[in-house]
Structures are given as structure tokens and as C-alpha cells.
N, C-alpha and C positions, 0 to 999 in steps of 0.2 A: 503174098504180100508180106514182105518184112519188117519187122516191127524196133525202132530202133529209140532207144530213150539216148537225148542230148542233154548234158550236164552239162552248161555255158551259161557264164554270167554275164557276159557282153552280149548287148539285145543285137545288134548288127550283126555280129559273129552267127548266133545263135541264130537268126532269119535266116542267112547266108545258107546255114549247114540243110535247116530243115527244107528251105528250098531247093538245093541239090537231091533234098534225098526221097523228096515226094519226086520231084521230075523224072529220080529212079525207078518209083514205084514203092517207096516205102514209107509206112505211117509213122508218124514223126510224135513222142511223148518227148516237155521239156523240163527243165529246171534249171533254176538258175542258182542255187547251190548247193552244195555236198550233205545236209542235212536233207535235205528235201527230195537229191537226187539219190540219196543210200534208200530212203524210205523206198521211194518207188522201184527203184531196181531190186528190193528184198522182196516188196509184194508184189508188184508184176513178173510178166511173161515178155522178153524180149530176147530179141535176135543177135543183137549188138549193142553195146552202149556206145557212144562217144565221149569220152571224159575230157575236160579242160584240165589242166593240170596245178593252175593258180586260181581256187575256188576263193573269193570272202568267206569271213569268218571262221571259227575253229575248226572246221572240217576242211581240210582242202583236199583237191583229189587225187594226192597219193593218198590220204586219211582215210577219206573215203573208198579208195580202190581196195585198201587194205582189212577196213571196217566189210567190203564185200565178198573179200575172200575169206575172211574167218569165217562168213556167214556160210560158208559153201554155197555161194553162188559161181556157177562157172561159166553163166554169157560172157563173151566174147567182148573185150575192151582195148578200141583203140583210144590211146591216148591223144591229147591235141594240148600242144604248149608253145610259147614263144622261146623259152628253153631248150638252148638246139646244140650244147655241148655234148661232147661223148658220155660226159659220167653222169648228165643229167637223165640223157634217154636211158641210160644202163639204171639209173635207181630208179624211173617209172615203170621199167621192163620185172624189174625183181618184185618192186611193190607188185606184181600179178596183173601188169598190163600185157596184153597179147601183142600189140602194136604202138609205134611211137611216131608222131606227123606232126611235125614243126611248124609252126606258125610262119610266115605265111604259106597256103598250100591252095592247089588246087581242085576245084570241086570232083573235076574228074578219077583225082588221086584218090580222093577220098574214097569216093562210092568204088572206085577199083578193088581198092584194101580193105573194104567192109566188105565186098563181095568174095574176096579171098579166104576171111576169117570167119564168114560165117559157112563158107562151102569145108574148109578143114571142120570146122564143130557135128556138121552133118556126116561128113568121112567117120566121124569115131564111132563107134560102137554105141549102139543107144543101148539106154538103159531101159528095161522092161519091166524089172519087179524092184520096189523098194522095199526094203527089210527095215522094222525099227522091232527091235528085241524078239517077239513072237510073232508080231504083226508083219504080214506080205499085202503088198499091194500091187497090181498085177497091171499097170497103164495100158497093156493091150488090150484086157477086155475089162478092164473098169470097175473090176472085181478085189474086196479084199478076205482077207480070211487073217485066222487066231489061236496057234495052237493047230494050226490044221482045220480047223472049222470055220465054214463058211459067214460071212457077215452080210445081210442084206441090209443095201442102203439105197437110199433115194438118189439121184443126181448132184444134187446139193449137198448131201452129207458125204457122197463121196470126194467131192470137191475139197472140202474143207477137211478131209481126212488125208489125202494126198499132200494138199498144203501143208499141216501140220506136221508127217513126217518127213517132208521137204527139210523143213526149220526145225525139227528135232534137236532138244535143248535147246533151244534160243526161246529168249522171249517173243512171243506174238500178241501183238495189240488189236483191237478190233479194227483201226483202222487200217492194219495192215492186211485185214482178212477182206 
């Protein structure tokens, strides 16, 4: 089951998409703006985002697509705007949108294109060990080590120790943990 966070500030819109995307099969986290929707796509696990393009407030979501790539987050983001010029898709595509799906569109397009974008993410080369300076952390067997020496940790601390070198140099909030 896929897990897919929708950034939409229009509640209609925003019903519309998550109903498509459970009727796919996939669990639906929402938000309805780029403040709120940067949090959760920095501290969660997701498959896909769907970004609206014209968020309220000072975040909007090229802001926010681009506040989530400096973050090295690399889920998978189709964008969704009423914005349907050549240079406008071209500058959401560069802001580090993977896709670009103009308003009006159809459900089935949707969930096509997310199906797409998340079968390329899975095509790449996983990643197996993170490195932050001396520290390895091993996601296949949940193991980290220090210098070459082993670290025993509970489930929980190694949670939060994956996390951390996840967001290496960034700030991390408790709420974000």
C-alpha cells in the first residue's frame, strides 16, 4: 500500500485527489499548506507527494518543493496547478518537481502518473548503507557501527539514529522526530 502525502488547499480538490487515491489502494496524509506540508514530508515516509502549485501563505509550492530538496528529500513529486503555460511547467519541473498535471485533470491520469513515478523511484538503486562521517548504518540489517565498531541499539534508537543521519546538518525538531 502506498503512501501518498497531498499538499491542497482547496478542500474539494483535496477530497477529490484522496478519493482517487484510496479507491487505488493508497493511504492518503493531507495538508493544506506548504508550512505544514514541508513538515510532514521532511518527517515522514512517503511514496509520492502531490504538490498544488499555488499554496496560501509564504510558502508556496515551488517554496516548498524547493525548501524539500535542499532538505535531500528525494520522494517522488508530481506537481498539480491550474498553471498550464510552457514556462510555468518548465519552472515547477526545475524547482525538483518529477511531474507536472494541470488543473483540470483526471483522476485516472493521476493515479497513472503516480504509478509511474513511483515504479521509476523503485527501478533506482536502493540505498543500503548510510555514511555520516564515521558512522555506517546498514538498512538491511538494522545494524550501525563507528569507526568500525559495532553499536548495539534497541529498535527505537535505531530509528531515531537513521533519522538523524537521514537530516544530517539540518535542524531536527522534536516534532519532527
Amino acid at each position: 500500500m502506498s503512501k501518498i502525502l497531498v499538499v491542497e488547499d482547496d478542500l474539494g480538490t483535496a477530497s477529490e485527489i484522496e478519493a482517487a487515491l484510496v479507491d487505488h489502494g493508497c493511504t492518503v496524509t493531507q495538508s493544506a499548506d506548504g508550512r505544514d506540508g514541508l513538515v510532514k514530508a521532511i518527517s515522514g515516509t512517503f511514496d509520492a507527494i502531490v504538490l498544488d502549485r499555488m499554496l496560501p501563505g509564504t510558502l508556496d509550492g515551488l517554496a516548498m518543493l524547493s525548501a524539500l530538496r535542499a532538505a535531500s528529500v528525494q520522494t517522488p513529486v508530481l506537481i498539480l496547478s491550474a498553471l498550464s503555460a510552457v514556462d510555468e511547467r518548465v519552472r515547477g519541473l526545475k524547482a525538483g518537481g518529477d511531474d507536472y498535471l494541470t488543473k483540470p485533470f483526471e483522476a485516472l491520469e493521476l493515479t497513472a502518473r503516480l504509478d509511474v513515478l513511483m515504479r521509476r523511484r523503485t527501478n533506482t538503486a536502493q540505498e543500503t548503507v548510510l555514511k555520516v562521517g564515521d558512522l555506517e548504518i546498514n538498512l538491511l540489517t538494522h545494524t550501525a557501527s563507528r569507526a568500525g565498531t559495532a553499536i548495539d541499539l534497541l529498535p527505537r534508537e535505531y530509528q531515531l539514529l537513521e533519522y538523524l543521519a537521514r537530516h544530517s546538518g539540518q535542524i531536527v525538531t522534536r516534532t519532527m522526530m
